[in-house]
N, C-alpha and C positions, 0 to 999 in steps of 0.2 A: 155197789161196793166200791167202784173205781171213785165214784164224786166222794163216799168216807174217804177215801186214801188220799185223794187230792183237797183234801180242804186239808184231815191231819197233817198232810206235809206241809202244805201253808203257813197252820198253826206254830209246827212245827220250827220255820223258817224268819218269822215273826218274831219282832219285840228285840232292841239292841242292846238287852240287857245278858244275852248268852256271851262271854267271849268267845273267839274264835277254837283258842286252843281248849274250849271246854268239846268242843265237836269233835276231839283229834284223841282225847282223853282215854287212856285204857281202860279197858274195864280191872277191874278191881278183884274181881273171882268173886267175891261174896253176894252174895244172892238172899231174896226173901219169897217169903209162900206169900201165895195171893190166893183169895178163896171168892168164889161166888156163887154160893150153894141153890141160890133160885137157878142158877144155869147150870147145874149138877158139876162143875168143871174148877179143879184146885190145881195149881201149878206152880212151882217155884221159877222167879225169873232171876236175871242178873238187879244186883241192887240198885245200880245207875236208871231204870228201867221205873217208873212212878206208874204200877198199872190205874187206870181212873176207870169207874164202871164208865156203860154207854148203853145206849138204848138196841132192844134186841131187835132182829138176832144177834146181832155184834154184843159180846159179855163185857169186855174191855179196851185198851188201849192204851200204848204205856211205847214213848217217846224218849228217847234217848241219843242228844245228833240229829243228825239227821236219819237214821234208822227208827222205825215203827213196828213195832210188836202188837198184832191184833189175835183177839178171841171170839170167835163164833160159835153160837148152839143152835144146833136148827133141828125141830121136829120133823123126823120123818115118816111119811105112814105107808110110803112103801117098805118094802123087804129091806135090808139092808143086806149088804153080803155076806153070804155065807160060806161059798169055798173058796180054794184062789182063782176057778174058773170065774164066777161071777165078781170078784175083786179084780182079776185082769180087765174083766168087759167095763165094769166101776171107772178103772185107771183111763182107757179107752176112752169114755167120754166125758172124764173129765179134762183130759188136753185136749179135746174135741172144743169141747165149751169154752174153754180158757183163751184158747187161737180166734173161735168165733167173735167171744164177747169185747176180747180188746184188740182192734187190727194190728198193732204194734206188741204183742204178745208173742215169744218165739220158743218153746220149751227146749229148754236145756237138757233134763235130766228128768226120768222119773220111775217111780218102785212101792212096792208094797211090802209091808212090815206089820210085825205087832208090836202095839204100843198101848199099855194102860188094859193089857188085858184081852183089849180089841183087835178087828182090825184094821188096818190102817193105809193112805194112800201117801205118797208122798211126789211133790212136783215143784223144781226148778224151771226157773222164766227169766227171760229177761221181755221188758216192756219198758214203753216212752211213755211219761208225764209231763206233761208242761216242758216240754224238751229236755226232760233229763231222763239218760237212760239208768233203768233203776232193773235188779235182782230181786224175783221175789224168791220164797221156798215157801210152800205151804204145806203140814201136816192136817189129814182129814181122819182122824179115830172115831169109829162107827161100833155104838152100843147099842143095844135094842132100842133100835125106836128113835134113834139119834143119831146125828154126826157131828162132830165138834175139829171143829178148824181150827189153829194156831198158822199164824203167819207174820212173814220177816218179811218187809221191803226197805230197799235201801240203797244207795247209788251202788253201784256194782264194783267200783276203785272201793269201797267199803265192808263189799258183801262178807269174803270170808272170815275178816277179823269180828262180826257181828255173828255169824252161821255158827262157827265155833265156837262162840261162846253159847251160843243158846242152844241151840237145838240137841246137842244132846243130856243136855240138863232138863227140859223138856220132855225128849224122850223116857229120860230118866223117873221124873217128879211128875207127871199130867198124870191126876187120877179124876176119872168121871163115874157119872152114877147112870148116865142115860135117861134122867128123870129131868127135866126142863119144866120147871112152872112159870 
């Protein structure tokens, strides 16, 4: 996942046809749905935001600045959780894994919620890429049989004006089916 992220920011970073002050640009408020029914997962994002499908489990991907908005569906055929006991053990090792898999990975914040019905993990980070220190926040909403990721990276001098905008419009708007083809 970390080499998507780093090639997206590449991509991202790439091409001297962005001006500068388009990176600094506010968002706008207005937003569009993006649907991607073989990954059972529909979510309105901010309009600035161009989601582009991608190859799974990653559903999309959608670039705006330097901030990256990704979509994950991943089949799972264990249990997913069911009370908050097993949703706190859930949270547990997911900052477990997250500290493991990237040495420069430091959790910030993190909590459990319902979103889309489900329910749901939620986890701030900060981690280095290519020497930039960059903010993640990632929602994990878990339907039968399913968990579906949504995730914000993005320099951290940028995080909150990016977080705010999205994430509770996300919260808001992610509906999934749990059905991944």
């Amino acid at each position: 996942m970390v080499a998507c992220l780093l090639a997206a920011l590449a991509l991202a970073a790439c091409g001297n046809d962005r001006p500068e002050a388009s990176l600094r640009a506010e968002l706008s408020g207005e937003t569009r749905q993006v649907s991607f029914p073989r990954a059972g997962l529909e979510v309105e994002l901010p309009r600035e935001f161009d989601a582009r499908p991608a190859e799974a489990p990653q559903v999309f991907r959608a670039v705006y600045g330097q901030a990256l908005v990704s979509a994950y569906a991943y089949e799972r055929a264990e249990q997913t959780p069911l009370d908050d006991e097993q949703l706190d053990a859930a949270l547990a090792r997911l900052e477990a894994a997250a500290e493991e898999r990237t040495p420069t990975y430091v959790v910030r914040s993190s909590g459990t919620a319902e979103v889309a019905g489900g329910r749901a993990l939620e986890l701030i980070g900060d981690q280095t890429i290519s020497g930039e220190r960059l903010r993640t926040h990632s929602l994990h909403v878990f339907d039968e049989g399913a968990e579906y990721v949504i995730e914000l990276l993005v320099p951290r001098r940028e995080f909150l004006r990016f977080e705010r905008a999205l994430f509770p419009l996300v919260e808001r708007t992610l509906a999934v089916t749990g059905t991944i083809r």
